[in-house]
DRENDO-1510 file (C-alpha; in Angstrom, 1 decimal, always signed):
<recs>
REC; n; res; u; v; w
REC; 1; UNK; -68.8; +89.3; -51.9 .
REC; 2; UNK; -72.7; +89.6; -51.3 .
REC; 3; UNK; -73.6; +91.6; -54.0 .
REC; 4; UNK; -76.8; +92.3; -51.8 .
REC; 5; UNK; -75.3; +93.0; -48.4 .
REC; 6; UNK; -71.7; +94.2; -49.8 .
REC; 7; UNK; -70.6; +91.8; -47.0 .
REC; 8; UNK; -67.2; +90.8; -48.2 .
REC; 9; UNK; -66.8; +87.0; -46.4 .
REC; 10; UNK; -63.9; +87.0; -43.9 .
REC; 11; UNK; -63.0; +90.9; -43.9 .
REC; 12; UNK; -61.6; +92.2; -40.6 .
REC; 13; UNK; -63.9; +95.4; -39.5 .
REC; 14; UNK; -62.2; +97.0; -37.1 .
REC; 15; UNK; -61.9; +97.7; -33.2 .
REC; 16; UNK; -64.5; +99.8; -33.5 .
REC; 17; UNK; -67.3; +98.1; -35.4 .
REC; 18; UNK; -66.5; +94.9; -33.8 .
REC; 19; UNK; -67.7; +97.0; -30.1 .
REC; 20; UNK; -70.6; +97.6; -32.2 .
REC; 21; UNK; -71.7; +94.3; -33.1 .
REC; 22; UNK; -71.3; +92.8; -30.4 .
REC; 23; UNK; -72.8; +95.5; -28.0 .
REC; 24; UNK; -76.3; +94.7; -30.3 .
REC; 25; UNK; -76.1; +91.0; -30.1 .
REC; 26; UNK; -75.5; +91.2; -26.0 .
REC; 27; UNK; -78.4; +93.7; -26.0 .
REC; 28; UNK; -80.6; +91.1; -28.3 .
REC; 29; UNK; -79.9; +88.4; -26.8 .
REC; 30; UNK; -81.0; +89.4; -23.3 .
REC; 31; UNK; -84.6; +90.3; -25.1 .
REC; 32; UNK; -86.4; +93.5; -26.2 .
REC; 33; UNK; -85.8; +95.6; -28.8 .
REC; 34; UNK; -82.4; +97.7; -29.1 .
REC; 35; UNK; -82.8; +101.2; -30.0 .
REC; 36; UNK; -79.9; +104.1; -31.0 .
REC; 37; UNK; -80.7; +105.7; -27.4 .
REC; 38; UNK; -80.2; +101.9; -25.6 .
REC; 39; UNK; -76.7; +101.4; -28.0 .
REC; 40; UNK; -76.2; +105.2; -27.0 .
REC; 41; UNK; -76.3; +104.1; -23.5 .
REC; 42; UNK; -74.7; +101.2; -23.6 .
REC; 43; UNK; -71.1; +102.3; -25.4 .
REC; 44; UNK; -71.4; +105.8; -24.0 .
REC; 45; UNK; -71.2; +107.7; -27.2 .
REC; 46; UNK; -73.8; +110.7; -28.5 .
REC; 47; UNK; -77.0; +109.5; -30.2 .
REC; 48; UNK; -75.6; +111.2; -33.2 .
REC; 49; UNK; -72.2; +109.0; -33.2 .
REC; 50; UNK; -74.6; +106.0; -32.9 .
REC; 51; UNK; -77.0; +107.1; -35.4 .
REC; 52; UNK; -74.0; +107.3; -38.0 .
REC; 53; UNK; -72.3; +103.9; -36.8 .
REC; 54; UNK; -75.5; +102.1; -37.2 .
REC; 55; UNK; -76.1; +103.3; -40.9 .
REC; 56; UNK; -72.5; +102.7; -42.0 .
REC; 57; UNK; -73.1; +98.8; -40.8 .
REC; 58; UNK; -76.5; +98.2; -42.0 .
REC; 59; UNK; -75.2; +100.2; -45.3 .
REC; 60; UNK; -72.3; +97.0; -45.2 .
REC; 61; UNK; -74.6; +94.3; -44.5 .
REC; 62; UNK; -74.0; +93.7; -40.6 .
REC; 63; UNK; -77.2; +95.0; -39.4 .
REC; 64; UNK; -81.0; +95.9; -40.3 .
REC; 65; UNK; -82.5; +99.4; -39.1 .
REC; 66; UNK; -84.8; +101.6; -40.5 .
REC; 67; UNK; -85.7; +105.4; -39.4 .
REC; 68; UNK; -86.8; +105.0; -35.7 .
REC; 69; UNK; -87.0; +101.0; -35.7 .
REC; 70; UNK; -85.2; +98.6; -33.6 .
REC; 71; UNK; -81.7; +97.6; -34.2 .
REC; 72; UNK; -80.5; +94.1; -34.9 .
REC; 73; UNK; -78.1; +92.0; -36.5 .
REC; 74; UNK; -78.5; +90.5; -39.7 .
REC; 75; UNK; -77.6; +86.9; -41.0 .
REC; 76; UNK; -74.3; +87.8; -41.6 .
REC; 77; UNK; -74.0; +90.2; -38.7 .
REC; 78; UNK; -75.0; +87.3; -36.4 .
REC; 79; UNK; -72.2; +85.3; -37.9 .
REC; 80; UNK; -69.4; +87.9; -37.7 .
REC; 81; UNK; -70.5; +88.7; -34.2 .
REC; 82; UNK; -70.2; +84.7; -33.1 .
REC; 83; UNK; -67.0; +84.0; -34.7 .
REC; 84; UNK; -65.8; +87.1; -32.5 .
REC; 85; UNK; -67.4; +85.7; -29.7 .
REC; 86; UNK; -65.6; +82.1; -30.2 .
REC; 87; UNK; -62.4; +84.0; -30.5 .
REC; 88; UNK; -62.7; +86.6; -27.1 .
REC; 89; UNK; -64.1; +82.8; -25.2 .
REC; 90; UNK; -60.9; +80.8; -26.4 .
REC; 91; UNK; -58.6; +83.2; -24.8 .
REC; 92; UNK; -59.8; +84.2; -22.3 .
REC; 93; UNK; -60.1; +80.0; -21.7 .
REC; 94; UNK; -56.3; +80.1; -22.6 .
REC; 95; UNK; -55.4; +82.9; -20.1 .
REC; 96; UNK; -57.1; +81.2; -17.2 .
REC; 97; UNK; -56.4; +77.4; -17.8 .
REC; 98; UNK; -52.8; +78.2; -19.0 .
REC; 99; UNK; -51.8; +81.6; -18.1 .
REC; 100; UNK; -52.8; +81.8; -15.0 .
REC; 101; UNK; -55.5; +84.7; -14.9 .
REC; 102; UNK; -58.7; +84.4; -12.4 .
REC; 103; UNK; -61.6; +84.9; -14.0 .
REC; 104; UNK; -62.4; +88.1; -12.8 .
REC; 105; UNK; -59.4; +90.1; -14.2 .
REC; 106; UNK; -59.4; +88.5; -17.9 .
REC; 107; UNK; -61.8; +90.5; -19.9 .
REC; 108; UNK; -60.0; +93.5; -20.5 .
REC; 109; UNK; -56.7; +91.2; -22.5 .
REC; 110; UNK; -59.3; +89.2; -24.2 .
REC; 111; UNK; -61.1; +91.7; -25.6 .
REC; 112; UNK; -57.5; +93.5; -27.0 .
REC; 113; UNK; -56.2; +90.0; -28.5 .
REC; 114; UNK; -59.7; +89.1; -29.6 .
REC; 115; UNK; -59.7; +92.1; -32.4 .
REC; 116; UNK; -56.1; +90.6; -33.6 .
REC; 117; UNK; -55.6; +86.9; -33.9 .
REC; 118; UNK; -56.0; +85.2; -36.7 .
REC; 119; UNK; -58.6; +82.2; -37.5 .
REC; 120; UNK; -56.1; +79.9; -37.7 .
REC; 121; UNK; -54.2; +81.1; -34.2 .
REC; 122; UNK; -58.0; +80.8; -32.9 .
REC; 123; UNK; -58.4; +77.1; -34.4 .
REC; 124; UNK; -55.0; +76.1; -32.8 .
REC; 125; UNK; -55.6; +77.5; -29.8 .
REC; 126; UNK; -58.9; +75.0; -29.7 .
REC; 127; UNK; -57.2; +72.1; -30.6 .
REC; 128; UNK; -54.6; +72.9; -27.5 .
REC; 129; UNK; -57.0; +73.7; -25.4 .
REC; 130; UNK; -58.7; +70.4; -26.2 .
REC; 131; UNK; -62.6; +71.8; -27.3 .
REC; 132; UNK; -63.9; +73.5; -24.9 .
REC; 133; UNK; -67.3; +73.9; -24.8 .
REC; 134; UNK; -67.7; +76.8; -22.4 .
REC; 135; UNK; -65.2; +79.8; -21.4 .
REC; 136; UNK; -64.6; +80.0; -17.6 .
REC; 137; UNK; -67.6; +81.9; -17.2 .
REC; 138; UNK; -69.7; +79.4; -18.7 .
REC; 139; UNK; -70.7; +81.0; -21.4 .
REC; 140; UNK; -71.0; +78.7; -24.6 .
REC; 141; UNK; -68.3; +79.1; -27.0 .
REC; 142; UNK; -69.5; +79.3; -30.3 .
REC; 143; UNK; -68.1; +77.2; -33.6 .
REC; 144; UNK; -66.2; +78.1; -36.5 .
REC; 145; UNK; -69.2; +79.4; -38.5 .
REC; 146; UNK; -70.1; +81.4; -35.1 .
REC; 147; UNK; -72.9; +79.5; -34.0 .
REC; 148; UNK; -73.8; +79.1; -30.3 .
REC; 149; UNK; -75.6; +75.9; -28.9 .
REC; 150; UNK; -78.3; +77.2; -27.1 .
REC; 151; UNK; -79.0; +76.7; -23.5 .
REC; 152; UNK; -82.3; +77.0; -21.4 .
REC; 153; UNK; -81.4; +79.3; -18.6 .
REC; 154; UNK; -83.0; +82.0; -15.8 .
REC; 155; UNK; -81.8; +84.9; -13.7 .
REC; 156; UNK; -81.4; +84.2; -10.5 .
REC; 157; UNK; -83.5; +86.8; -9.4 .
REC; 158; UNK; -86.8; +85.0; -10.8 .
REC; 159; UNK; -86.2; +82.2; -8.4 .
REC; 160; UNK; -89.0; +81.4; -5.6 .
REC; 161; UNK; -87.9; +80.8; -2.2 .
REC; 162; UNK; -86.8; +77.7; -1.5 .
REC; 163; UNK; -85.3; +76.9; -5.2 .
REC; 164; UNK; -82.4; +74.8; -5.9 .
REC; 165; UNK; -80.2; +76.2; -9.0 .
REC; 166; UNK; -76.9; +75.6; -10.5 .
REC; 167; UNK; -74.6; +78.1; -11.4 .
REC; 168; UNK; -74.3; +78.2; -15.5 .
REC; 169; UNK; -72.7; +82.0; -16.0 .
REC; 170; UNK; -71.2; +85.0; -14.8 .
REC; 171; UNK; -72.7; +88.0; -17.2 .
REC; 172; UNK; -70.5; +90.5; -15.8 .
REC; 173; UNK; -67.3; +92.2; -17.6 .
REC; 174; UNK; -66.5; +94.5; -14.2 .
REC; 175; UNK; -63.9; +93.2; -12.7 .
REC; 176; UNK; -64.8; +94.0; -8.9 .
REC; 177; UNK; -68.4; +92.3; -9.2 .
REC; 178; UNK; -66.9; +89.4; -10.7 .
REC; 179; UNK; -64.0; +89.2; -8.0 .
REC; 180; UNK; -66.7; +90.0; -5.1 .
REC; 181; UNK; -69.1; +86.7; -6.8 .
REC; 182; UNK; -65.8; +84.7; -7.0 .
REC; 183; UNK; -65.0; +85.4; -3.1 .
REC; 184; UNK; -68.8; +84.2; -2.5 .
REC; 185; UNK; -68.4; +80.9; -4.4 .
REC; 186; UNK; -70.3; +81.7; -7.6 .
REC; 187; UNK; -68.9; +80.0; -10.6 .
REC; 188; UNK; -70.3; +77.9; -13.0 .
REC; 189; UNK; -71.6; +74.3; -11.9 .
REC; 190; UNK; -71.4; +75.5; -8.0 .
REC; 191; UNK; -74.8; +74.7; -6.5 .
REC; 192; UNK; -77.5; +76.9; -4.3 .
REC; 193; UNK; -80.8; +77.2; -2.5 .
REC; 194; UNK; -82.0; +80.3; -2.3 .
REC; 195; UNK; -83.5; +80.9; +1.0 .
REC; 196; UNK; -85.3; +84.6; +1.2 .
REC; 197; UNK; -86.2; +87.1; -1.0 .
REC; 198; UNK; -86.6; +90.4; +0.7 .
REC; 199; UNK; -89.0; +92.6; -0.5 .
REC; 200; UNK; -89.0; +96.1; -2.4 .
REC; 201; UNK; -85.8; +94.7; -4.1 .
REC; 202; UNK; -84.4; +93.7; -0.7 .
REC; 203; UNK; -81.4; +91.2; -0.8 .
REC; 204; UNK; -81.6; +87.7; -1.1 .
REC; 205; UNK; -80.6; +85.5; +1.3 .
REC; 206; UNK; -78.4; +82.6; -0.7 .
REC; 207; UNK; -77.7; +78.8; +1.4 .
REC; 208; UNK; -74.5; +77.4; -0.5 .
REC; 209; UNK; -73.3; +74.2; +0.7 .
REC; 210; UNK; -74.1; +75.6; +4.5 .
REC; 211; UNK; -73.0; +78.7; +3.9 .
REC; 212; UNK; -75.3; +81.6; +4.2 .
REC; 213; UNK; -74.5; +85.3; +2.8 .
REC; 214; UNK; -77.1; +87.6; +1.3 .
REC; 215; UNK; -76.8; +89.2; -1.7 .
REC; 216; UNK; -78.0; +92.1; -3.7 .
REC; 217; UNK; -80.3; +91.7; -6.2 .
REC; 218; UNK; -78.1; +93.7; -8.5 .
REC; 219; UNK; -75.4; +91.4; -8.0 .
REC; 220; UNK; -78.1; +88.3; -8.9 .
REC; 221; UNK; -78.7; +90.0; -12.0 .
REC; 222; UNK; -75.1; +88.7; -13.2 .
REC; 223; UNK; -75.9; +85.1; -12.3 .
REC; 224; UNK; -78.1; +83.1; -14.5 .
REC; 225; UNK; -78.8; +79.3; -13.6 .
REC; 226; UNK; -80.5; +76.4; -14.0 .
REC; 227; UNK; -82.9; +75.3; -11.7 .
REC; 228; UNK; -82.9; +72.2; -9.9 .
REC; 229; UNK; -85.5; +70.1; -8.6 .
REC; 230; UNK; -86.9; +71.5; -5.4 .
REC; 231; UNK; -86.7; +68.4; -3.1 .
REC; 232; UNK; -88.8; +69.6; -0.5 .
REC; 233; UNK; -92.3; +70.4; -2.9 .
REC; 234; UNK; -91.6; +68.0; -6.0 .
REC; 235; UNK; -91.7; +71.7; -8.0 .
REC; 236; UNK; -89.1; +73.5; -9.8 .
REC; 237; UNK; -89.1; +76.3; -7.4 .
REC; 238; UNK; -89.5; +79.3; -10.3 .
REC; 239; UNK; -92.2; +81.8; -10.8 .
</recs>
């Protein structure tokens, strides 16, 4: 135990408090501070619920806060949060490289099993699965000590016209978006130019292999790439 924190190493938290942790690394890890109204929002629970949640897990070591500052994960709360993480991106690799799921309809499975299996199912299910680097949404899958290798990308709605990208992830857990950007062609590694951009948050207009579809820019939200060369200017096409 950390006498400081009280974090006891390898404890189990709970359904509950794993939501938690992970909801404040997703909301840190997309930038800007995270509030109790923005975790309020974001699990659809009272301010008050939040407010009470939040001081239980800073109380245990899992996060800092202090009255009306930001919210954020501490050392140990980052770890705890990653080894989650490896564990949700392992099966939901497993369900759709040996199970047969599509990528759009495994989040809800993952995230029941992810709050049950055991570190040593999770390490065998690596070793089967051959290390895997990235889940089938291309999202990084963190190591043992839940660290994630970190990897330069952009939203695809900061592109300039005329940008070549590839596809990294999907940040989506609805399953209709993520079936309607399946049906499209986005998935990681799949290649684009980006035509148009409307304005007044207008669609984009999207060239993929010859195929050309717009799409909203609510829907490019979800999709963050890297960008490609642009072979026309010699630029990287990105504002």
């Amino acid at each position: 135990m950390d006498g400081r924190l009280g974090v006891i190493k390898g404890e189990t938290l709970g359904e509950s408090n794993d939501m938690y942790l992970l909801t404040v690394f997703r909301l840190v890890e997309r930038g800007g501070e995270v509030s109790i109204s923005h975790l309020a929002e974001a699990t659809g629970h009272s301010m008050s619920t939040v407010s009470e949640k939040v001081r239980r897990l800073t109380r245990r070591g899992y996060l800092l806060h202090e009255w009306r500052g930001a919210v954020t994960l501490s050392a140990e709360g980052w770890r705890y949060a990653g080894r989650l993480l490896r564990k949700r991106r392992l099966i939901e690799t497993f369900l759709v490289c040996q199970a047969g799921y599509n990528v759009y309809d495994v989040h809800v499975d993952a995230c029941r099993l992810e709050h049950v299996i055991s570190d040593r199912l999770t390490d065998a299910l690596e070793r089967m699965l051959d290390y895997p680097r990235h889940d089938p949404h291309g999202h990084p899958i963190p190591d043992k000590e839940g660290v994630i290798s970190a990897a330069y990308t952009v939203s695809l709605t900061v592109l300039d016209e005329g940008c070549h990208a590839e596809v990294v992830s999907l940040n989506s857990e609805d399953m209709e978006r993520l079936k309607y950007l399946d049906e499209l062609g986005f998935s990681p590694g799949v290649t684009f130019r980006l035509l148009h951009k409307a304005p007044f948050d207008g669609p984009l207009t999207i060239d993929m292999n010859g195929y050309c579809f717009s799409l909203a820019l609510s829907l490019a939200s979800s999709i963050d790439v890297v960008v490609q060369k642009d072979f026309s200017s010699g630029t990287n096409g990105m504002s």
